[in-house]
C-alpha positions in Angstrom: -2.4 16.2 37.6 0.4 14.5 35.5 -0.5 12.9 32.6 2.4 10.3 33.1 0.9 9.6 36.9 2.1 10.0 40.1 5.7 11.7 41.3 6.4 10.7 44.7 9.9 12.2 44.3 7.9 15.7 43.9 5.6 14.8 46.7 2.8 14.1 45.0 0.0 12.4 47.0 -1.5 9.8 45.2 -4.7 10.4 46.4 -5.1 13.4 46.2 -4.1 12.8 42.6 -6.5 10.2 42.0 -9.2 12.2 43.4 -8.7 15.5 41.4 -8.8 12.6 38.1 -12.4 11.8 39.9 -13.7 15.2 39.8 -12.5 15.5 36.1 -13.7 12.9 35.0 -17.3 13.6 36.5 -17.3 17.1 34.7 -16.1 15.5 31.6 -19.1 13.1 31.7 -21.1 16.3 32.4 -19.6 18.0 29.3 -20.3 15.5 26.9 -23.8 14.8 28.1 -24.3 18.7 27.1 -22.1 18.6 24.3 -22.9 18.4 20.8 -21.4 18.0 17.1 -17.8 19.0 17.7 -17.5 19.3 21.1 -18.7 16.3 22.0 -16.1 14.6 20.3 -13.5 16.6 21.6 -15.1 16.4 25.0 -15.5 12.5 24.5 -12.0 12.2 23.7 -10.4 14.1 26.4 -12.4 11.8 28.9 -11.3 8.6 26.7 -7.4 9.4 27.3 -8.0 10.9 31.0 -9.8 7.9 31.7 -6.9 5.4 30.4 -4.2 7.6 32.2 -6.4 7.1 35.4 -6.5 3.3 35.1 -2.2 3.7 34.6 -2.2 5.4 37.8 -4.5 3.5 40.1 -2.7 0.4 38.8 0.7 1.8 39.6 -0.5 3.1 42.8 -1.8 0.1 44.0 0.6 -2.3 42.7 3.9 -0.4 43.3 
């Protein structure tokens, strides 16, 4: 998974990209639902910014 989205020119398929950023994003839900103190926040954050570069590359996906 890129963090700047989608590469067609490396053959990425979209997705396939979209869906491994589903199963992240379910085990980061996971993780911060275990999590405390520290980790929780580091957990929470990770899924904040995986969530946002999700949305960037759904939109781009789906709207060329």
């Amino acid at each position: 998974m890129s963090a700047n989205g989608p590469d067609p020119a490396k053959g990425t398929d979209v997705i396939d990209l979209l869906l491994a950023q589903h199963a992240r994003i379910e085990e980061l839900f996971r993780t911060v639902a275990a999590a405390e103190g520290r980790s929780k926040r580091l957990a929470w954050q990770d899924l904040v910014e995986l969530l946002a570069v999700h949305e960037t590359d759904a939109r781009t996906s789906t709207t060329g």
